[in-house]
C-alpha positions as CSV (number, residue, x, y, z in Angstrom):
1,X,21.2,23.5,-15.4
2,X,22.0,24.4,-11.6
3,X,20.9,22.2,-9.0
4,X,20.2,23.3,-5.3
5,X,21.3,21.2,-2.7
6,X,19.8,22.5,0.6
7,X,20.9,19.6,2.9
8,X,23.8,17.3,3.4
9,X,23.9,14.1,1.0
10,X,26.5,12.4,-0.1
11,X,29.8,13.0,-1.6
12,X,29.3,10.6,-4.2
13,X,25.8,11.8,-5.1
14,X,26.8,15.0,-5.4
15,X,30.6,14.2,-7.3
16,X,27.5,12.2,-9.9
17,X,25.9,15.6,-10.5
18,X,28.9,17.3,-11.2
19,X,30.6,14.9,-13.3
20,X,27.0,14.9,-15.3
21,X,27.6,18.6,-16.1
22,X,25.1,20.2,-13.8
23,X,26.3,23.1,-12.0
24,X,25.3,21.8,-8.2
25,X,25.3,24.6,-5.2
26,X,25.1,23.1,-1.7
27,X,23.5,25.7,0.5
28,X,22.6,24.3,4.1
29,X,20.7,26.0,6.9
30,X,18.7,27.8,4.8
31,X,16.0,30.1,6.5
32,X,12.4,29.8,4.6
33,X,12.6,33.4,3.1
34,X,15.9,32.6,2.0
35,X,15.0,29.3,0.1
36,X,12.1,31.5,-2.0
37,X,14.8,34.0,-2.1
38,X,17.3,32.3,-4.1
39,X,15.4,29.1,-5.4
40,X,14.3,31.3,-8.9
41,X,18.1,30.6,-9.9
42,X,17.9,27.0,-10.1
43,X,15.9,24.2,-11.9
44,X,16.5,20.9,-9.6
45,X,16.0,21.2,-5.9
46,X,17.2,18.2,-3.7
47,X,16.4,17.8,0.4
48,X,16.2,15.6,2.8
49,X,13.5,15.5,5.8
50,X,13.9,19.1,7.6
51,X,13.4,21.7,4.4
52,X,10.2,22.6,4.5
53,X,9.3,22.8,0.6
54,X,6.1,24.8,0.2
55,X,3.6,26.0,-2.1
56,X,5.3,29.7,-1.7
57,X,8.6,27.6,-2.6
58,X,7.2,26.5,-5.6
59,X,5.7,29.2,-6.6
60,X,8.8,31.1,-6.6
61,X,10.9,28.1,-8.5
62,X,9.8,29.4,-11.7
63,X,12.0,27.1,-13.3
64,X,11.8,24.1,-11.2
65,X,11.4,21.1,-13.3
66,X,12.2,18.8,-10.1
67,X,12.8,18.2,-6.5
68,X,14.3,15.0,-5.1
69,X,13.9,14.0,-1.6
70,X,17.0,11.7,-0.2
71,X,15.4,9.1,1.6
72,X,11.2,8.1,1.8
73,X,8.7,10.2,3.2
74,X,8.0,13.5,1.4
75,X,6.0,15.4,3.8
76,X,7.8,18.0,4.0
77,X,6.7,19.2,0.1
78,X,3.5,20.3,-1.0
79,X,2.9,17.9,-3.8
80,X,-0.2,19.6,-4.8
81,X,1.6,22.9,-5.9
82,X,4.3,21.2,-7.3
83,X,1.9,19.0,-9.8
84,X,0.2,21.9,-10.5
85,X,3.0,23.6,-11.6
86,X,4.4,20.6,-13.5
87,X,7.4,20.2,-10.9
88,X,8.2,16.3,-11.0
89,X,8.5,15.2,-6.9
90,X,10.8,11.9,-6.8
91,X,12.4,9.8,-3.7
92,X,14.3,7.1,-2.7
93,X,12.4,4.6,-1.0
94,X,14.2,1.5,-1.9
95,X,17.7,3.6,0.3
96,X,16.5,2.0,3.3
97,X,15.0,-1.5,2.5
98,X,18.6,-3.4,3.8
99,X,18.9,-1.2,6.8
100,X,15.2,-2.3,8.0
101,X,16.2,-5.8,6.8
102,X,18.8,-6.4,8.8
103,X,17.5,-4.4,12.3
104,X,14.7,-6.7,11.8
105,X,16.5,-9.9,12.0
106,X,18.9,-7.8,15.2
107,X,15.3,-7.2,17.1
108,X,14.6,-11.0,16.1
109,X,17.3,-12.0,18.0
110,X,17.5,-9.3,20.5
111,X,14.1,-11.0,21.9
112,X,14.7,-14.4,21.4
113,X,17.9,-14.3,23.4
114,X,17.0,-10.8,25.8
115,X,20.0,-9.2,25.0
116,X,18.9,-6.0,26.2
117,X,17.7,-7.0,29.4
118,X,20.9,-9.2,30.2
119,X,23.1,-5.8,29.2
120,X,20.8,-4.0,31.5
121,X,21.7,-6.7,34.2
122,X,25.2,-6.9,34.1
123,X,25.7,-3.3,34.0
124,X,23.9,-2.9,37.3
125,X,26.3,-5.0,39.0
126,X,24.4,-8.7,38.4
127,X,25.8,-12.0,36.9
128,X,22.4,-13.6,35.9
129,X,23.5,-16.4,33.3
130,X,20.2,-18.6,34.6
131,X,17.9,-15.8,34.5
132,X,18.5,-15.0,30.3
133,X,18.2,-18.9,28.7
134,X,16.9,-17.5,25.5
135,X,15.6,-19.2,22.3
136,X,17.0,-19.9,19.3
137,X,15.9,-18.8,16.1
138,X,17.4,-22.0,14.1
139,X,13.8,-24.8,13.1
140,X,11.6,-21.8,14.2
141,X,8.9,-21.2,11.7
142,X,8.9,-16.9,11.0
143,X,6.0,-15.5,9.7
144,X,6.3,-12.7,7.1
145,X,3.5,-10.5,6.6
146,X,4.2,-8.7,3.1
147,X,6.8,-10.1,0.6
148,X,7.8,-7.1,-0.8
149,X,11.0,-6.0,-1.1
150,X,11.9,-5.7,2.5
151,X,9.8,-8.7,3.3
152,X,11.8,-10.5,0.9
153,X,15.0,-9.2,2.2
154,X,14.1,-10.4,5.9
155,X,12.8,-14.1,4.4
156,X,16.8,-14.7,2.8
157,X,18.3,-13.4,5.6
158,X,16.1,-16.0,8.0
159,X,16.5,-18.6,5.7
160,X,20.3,-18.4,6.5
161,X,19.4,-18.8,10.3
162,X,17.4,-22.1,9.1
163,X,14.1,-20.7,10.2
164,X,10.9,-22.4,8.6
165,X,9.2,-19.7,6.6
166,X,5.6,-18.9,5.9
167,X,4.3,-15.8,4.7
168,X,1.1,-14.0,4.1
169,X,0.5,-11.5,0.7
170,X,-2.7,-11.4,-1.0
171,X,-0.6,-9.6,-3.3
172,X,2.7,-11.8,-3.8
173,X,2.4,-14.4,-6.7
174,X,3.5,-18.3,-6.3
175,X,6.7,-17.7,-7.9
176,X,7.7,-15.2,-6.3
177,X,7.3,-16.7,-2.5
178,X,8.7,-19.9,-3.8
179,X,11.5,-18.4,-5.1
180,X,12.3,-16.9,-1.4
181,X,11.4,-20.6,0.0
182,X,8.1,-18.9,1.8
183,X,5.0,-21.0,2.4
184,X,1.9,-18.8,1.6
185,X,-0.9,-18.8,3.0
186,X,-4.2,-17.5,1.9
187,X,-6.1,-16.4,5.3
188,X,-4.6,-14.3,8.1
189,X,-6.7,-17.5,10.5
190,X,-4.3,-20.0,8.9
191,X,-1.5,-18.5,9.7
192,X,-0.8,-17.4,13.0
193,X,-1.7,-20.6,15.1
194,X,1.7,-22.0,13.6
195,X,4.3,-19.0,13.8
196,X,7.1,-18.7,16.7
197,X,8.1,-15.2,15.5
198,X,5.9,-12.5,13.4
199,X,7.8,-9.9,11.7
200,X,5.4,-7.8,9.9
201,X,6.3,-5.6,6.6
202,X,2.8,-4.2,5.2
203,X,2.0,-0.9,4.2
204,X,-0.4,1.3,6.2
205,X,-4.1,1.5,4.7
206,X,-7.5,1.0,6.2
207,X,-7.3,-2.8,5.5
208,X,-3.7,-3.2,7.7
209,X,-4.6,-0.5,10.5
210,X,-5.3,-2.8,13.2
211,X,-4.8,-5.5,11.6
212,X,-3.4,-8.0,14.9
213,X,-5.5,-7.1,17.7
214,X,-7.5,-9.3,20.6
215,X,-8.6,-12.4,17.9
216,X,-6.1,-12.6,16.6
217,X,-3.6,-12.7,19.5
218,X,-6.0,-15.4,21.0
219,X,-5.4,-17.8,18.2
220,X,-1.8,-17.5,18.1
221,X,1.1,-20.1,19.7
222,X,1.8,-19.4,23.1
223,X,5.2,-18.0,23.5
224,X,4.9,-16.1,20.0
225,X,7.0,-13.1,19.8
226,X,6.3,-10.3,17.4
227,X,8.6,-7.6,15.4
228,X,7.2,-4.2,14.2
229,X,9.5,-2.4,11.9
230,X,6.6,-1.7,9.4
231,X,4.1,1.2,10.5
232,X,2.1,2.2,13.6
233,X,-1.2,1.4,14.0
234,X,-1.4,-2.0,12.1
235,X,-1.2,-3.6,15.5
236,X,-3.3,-2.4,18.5
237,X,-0.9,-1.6,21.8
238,X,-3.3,-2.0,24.1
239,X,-4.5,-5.5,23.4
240,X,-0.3,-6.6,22.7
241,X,0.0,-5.6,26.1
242,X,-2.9,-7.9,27.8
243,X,-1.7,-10.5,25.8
244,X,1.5,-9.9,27.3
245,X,0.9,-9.7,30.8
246,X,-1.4,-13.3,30.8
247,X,2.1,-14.3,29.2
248,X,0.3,-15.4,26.0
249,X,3.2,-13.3,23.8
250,X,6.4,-14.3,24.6
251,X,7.7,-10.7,23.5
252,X,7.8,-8.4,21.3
253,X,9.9,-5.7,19.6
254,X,8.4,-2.6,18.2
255,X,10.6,0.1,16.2
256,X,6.8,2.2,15.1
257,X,4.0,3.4,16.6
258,X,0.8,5.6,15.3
259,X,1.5,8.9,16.9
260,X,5.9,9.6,17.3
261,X,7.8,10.6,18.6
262,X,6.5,8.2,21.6
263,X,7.4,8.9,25.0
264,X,5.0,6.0,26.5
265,X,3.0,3.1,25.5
266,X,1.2,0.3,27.4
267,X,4.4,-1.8,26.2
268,X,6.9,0.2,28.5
269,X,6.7,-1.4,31.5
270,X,7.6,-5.0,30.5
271,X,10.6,-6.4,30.2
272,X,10.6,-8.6,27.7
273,X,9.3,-5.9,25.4
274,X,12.1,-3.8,23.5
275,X,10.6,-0.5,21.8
276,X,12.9,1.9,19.9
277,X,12.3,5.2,18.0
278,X,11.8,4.2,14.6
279,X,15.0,3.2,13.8
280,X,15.4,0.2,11.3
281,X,16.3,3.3,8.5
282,X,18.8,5.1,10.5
283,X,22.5,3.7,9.0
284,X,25.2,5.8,7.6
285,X,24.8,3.2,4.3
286,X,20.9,4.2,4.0
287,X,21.7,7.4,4.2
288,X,24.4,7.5,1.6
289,X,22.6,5.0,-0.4
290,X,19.5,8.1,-0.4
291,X,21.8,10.5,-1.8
292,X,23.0,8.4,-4.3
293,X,19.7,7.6,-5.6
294,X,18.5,11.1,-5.5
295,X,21.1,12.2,-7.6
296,X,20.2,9.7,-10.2
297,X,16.6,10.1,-10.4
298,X,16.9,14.1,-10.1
299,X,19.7,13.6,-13.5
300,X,17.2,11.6,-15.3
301,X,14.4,14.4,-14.9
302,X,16.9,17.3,-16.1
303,X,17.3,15.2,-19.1
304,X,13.3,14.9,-19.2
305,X,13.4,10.8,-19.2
306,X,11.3,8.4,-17.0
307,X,11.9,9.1,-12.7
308,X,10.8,5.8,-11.4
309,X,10.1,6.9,-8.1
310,X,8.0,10.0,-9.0
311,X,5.2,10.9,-6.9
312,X,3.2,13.1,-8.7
313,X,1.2,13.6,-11.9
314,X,2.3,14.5,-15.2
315,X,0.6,17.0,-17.2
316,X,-1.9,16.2,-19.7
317,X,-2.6,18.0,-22.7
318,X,-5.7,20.5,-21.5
319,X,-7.7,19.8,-24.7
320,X,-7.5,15.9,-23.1
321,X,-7.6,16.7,-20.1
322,X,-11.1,18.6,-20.2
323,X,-12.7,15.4,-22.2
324,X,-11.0,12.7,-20.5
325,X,-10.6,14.0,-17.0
326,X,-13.9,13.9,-15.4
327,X,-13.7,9.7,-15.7
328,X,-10.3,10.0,-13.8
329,X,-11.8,9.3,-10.7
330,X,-14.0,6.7,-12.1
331,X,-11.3,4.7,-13.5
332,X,-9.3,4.9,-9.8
333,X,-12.4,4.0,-7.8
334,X,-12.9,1.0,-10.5
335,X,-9.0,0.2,-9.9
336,X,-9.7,0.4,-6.0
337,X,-13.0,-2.5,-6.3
338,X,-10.8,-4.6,-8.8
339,X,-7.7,-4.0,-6.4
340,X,-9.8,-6.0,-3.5
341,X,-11.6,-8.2,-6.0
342,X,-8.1,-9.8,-7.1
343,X,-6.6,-12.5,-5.1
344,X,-3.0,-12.4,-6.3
345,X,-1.1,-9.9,-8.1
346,X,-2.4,-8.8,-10.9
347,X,-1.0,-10.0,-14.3
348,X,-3.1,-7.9,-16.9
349,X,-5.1,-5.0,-17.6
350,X,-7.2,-5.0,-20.6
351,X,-9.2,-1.5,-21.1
352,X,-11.7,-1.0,-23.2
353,X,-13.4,3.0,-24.0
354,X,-16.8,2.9,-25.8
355,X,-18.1,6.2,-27.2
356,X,-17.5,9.8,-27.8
357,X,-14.4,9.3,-25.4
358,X,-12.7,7.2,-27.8
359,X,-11.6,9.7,-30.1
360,X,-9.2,10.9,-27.0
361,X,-5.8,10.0,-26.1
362,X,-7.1,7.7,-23.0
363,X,-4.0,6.4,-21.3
364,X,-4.4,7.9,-18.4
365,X,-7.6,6.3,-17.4
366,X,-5.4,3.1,-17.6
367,X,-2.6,4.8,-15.9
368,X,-5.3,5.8,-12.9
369,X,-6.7,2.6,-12.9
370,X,-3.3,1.1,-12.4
371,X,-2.6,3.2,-10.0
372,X,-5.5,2.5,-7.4
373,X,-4.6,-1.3,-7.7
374,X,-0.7,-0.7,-7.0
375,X,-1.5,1.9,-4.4
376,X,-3.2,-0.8,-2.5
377,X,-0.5,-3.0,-2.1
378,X,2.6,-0.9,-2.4
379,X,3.6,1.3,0.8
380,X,5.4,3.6,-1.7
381,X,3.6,6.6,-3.5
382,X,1.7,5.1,-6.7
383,X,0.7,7.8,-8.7
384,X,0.0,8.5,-12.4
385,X,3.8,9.2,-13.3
386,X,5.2,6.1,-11.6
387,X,2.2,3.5,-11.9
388,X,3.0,2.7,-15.6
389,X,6.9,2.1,-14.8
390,X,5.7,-0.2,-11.9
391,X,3.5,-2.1,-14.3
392,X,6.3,-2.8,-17.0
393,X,8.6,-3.6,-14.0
394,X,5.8,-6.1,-12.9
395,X,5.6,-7.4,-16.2
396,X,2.4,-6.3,-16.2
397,X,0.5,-6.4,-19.5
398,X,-1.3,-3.2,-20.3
399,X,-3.8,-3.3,-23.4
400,X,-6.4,-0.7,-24.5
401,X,-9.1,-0.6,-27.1
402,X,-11.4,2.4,-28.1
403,X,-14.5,1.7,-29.9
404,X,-16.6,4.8,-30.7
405,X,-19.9,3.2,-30.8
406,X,-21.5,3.7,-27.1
407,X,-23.3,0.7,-25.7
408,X,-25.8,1.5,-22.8
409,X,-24.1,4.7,-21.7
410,X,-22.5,7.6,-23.9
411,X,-19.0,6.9,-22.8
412,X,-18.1,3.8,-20.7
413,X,-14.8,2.2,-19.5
414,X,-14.3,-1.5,-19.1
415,X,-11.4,-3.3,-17.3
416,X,-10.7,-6.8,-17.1
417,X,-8.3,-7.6,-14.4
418,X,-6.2,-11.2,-14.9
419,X,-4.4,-12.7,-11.6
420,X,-3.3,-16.0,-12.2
421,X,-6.4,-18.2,-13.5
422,X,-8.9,-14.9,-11.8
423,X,-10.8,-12.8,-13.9
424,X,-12.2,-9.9,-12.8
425,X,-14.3,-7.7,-15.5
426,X,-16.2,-4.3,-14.6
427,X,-17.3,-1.5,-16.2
428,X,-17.6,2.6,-15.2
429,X,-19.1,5.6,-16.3
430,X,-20.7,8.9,-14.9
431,X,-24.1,9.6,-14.3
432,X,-26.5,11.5,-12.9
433,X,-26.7,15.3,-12.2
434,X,-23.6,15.8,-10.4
435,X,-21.7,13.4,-13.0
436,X,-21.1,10.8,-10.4
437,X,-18.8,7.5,-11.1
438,X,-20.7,4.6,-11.4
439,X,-20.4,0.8,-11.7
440,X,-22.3,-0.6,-14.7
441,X,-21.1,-4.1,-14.7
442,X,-19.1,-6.2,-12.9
443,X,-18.5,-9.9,-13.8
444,X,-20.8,-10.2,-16.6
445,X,-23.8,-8.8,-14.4
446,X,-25.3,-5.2,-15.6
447,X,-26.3,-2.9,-12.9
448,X,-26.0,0.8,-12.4
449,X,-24.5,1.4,-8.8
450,X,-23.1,5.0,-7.5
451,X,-20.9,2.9,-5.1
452,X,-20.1,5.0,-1.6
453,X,-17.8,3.7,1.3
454,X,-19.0,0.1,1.9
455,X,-19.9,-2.1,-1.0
456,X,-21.1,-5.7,-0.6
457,X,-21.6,-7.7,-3.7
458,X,-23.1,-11.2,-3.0
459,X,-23.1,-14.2,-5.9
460,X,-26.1,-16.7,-4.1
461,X,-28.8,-19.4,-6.1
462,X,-31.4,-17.3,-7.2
463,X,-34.5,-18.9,-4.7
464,X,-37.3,-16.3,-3.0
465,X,-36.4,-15.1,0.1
466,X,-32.5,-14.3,-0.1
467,X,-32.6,-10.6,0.0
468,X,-34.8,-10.6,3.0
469,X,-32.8,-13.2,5.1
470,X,-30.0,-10.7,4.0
471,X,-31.7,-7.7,4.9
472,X,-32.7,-9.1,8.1
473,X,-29.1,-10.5,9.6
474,X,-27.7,-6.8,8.4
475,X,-30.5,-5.4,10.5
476,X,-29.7,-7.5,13.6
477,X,-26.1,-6.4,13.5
478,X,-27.5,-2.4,13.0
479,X,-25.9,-2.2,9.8
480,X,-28.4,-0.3,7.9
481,X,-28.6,-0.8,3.5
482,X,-28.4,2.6,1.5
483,X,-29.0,1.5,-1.9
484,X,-28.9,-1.7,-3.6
485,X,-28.7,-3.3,-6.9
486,X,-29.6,-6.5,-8.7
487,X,-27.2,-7.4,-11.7
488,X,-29.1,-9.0,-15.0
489,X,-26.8,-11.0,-16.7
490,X,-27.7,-9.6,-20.1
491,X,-30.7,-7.5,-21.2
492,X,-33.2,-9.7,-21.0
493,X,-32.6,-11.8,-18.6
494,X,-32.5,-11.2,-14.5
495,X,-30.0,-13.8,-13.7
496,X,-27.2,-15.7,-14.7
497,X,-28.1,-18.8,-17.2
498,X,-27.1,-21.0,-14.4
499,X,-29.9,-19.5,-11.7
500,X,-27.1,-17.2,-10.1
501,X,-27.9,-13.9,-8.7
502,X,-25.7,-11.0,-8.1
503,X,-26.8,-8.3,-5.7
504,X,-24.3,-5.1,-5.0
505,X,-25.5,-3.0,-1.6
506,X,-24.1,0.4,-0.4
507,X,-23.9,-0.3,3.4
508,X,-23.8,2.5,5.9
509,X,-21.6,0.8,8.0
510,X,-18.8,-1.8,7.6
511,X,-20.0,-5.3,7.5
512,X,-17.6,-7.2,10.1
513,X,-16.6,-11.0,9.9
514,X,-18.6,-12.4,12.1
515,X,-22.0,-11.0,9.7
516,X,-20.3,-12.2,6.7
517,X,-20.3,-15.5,8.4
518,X,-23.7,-15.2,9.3
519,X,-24.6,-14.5,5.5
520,X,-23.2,-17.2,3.9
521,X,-24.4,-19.6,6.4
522,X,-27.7,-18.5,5.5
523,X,-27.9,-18.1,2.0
524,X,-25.7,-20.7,0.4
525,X,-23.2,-17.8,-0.8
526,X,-21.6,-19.2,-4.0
527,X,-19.1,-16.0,-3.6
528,X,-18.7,-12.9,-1.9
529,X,-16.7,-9.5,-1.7
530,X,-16.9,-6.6,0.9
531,X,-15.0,-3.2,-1.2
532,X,-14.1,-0.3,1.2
533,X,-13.7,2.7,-0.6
């Protein structure tokens, strides 16, 4: 098979190709006509960030069976067209995670001892010894936010400095943090009043965007400094910067921002502030450590095994596909609800089909389930190629059971969800005239729920007068209740044996804190869960 390389990786990547008996043509510079020019001729294509892979690409690779980016993001290729031609799309996004690492723990101490702005000093003629008394980094206690693998990587290396660690990771189990010697804590509230340094490592999604803003600088130490190596946009500029300047924050060092390149921020005029242009990737080790990894996952496609880093969806039987499909979506929106219902990483997926749909290979509405709840706490693609590998490498166990007799609905789905001693159980289907997913049970409760963007499911003592003390505290705030339903604990009875009710409400707006608070201050909330969809 001949491989295309269209920009530079390295020698040893390449010299594994070769040695694996693949006929490898490195072909830089390429124009775009002349990649769909001469890209019929070969079955692997490998790039980096500047090859601009399209669907016209594609298209033209009629015998492309896969294409390999060397190093993380994969914007550059359409993965659309290259699912739906059944081209695999893989990466390397573990190339980076010791580069990051360790130009974490440099901007650590780059701000704790103002490195930058003594070098700045001295080379303008200055001998300022008094003016840089820095702090060290040795009985400090460092709070990590996400323990995955480059949180992880940044909690040994801190350990060595004999910083106090703490960390916060819905998603991280007990053994894992205290096998890294971090303190978890459950609330974000918790946390931050007793960290001297933040270093944050947590995907981008809804729930991290703007995650550290005006709270919850205010309850912070005094003196706190803050590292960014993460993404842009989980922490709001403009509010670091007030905090700042009333010399709340100490400092702070930021490597990402939402929109880059950057050319200003309100963090550029202060001095104790060091901002760089996403750099914690960029070593010549990554970099060869990318093309390395490339060239492994890109041989194990050609020889049609497992790519654990593939992006992208495998192809499905169309015979399957056209009876199993449709509850796709279902079974990822029922994966994105169980995803926030869990408190800790998830341990076990039970799934079980009822009906018609039974007689079906139905693996991949475990697989898309799967996927929803990695995706959510992953900053790597999760998709239905990769999810199953990153459940057995989770040790994850993954049961299904198929059961041809319906129950309320011709063809349901039911997942139970184990995290530790949590239990999460809810059920799917489609309904209505425009085969819509719906939730038609969750923790024992049966309901019938077309969920939209904001879901609020509230567990309360089943007295008069709840849902209008609820209704009215959501109408103070202006939050305004599309549709709402009350769960019945079995057929014939409305609530749970022990006089619990369980109301599910699609909410036109988002429900903030401060309302949740007001909620359960009124009605005695025995439990309670806001899903953003």
């Amino acid at each position: 098979m001949r491989i295309l390389v269209a920009e530079k990786i390295a020698v040893e990547g390449l010299n594994l190709l070769e040695d694996s008996g693949y006929d490898v043509d490195v072909r830089l510079n390429l124009s775009p006509q002349e990649l769909i020019d001469i890209i019929p001729s070969y079955e692997a294509l490998i790039v980096r960030s500047a090859t601009q892979v399209t669907r016209d690409v594609i298209t033209a690779g009629a015998d492309l069976k896969i294409i390999g980016r060397a190093g993380v993001g994969i914007d550059n290729i359409d993965i659309d067209a290259a699912t739906e031609h059944g081209v695999i799309v893989c990466n390397a996004p573990t190339s980076n995670i010791i580069a990051t690492a360790e130009y974490t723990m440099g901007l650590m101490q780059a701000i704790a001892r103002r490195i930058p702005q003594a070098n700045t000093s001295m080379k303008g003629g200055k001998w300022e010894r008094s003016r840089f008394v820095g702090s060290e980094l040795y009985g400090k206690t460092l709070a990590i936010f996400g323990l995955g693998r480059i949180g992880g990587l940044v909690a040994e290396r801190a350990a060595a400095f004999g910083m106090k660690l703490v960390g916060y990771d819905p998603y991280c189990s007990p053994e894992r943090a205290a096998h890294l010697g971090v303190t978890l804590y459950d609330t974000l509230w918790d946390i931050l009043p007793v960290a001297d340094f933040i270093s944050i490592h947590l995907p981008k999604s809804p729930e991290t965007m703007g995650m550290f803003g005006a709270e919850q600088f205010a309850i912070m130490k005094d003196g706190v400094y803050i590292i960014n190596t993460a993404r842009g946009g989980i922490i709001d500029l403009e509010s670091l910067a007030d905090f700042i300047a009333a010399g709340k924050i100490g400092g702070a060092a930021i490597d990402v921002f939402d929109k880059e390149p950057c050319f200003e921020s309100p963090l550029h005029e202060f001095d104790n502030v060091i901002v760089t242009p996403h750099l914690a990737a960029s070593t010549r080790e990554a970099q060869n450590r990318a093309g390395l990894q490339i060239a492994e996952y890109v041989s194990l496609g050609l020889e049609g095994r497992m790519v654990p880093t593939a992006v992208n969806v495998a192809q499905t039987p169309p015979e399957v596909m056209e009876a199993v499909g449709p509850y796709i979506g279902a079974c990822q929106m029922t994966g994105t609800v169980i995803a926030q219902l869990l408190r800790e990483g998830l341990s076990s997926l039970d799934m079980e089909v009822r009906g018609p749909l039974a007689a079906y290979d139905v693996h991949v509405l475990a697989t898309a389930c799967l996927r929803a709840i990695f995706a959510a706490s992953s900053d790597d693609p999760v998709n239905f190629v990769n999810a199953d590998y990153i459940a057995e490498q989770r040790g994850v166990q993954v049961r299904v059971t198929k059961d041809p007799q319906p129950l309320d609905y011709a063809n349901s789905v039911k997942f139970v969800a184990r995290a530790g001693e949590q239990v999460v159980d809810i059920a799917c289907t489609l309904g209505g005239p425009n085969a819509e997913p719906r939730i038609v049970s969750i923790f024992g409760y049966d309901l019938d729920l077309i969920p939209s963007k904001n879901v609020m499911i509230l567990f309360y003592d089943d007295v008069p007068g709840r849902l209008g003390t609820i209704g009215t505290i959501l109408g103070d705030a202006g939050i305004n209740i599309a549709t709402m339903e009350l769960g019945n604990s079995c057929r014939s009875n409305r609530v749970n044996s022990d006089g619990i009710a369980c109301v599910l409400m699609n909410t036109d707006q988002p429900v903030p804190p401060q309302v949740q608070q007001r909620i359960a201050a009124a009605i005695k909330l025995q439990d309670s869960y806001y899903i953003h969809l």
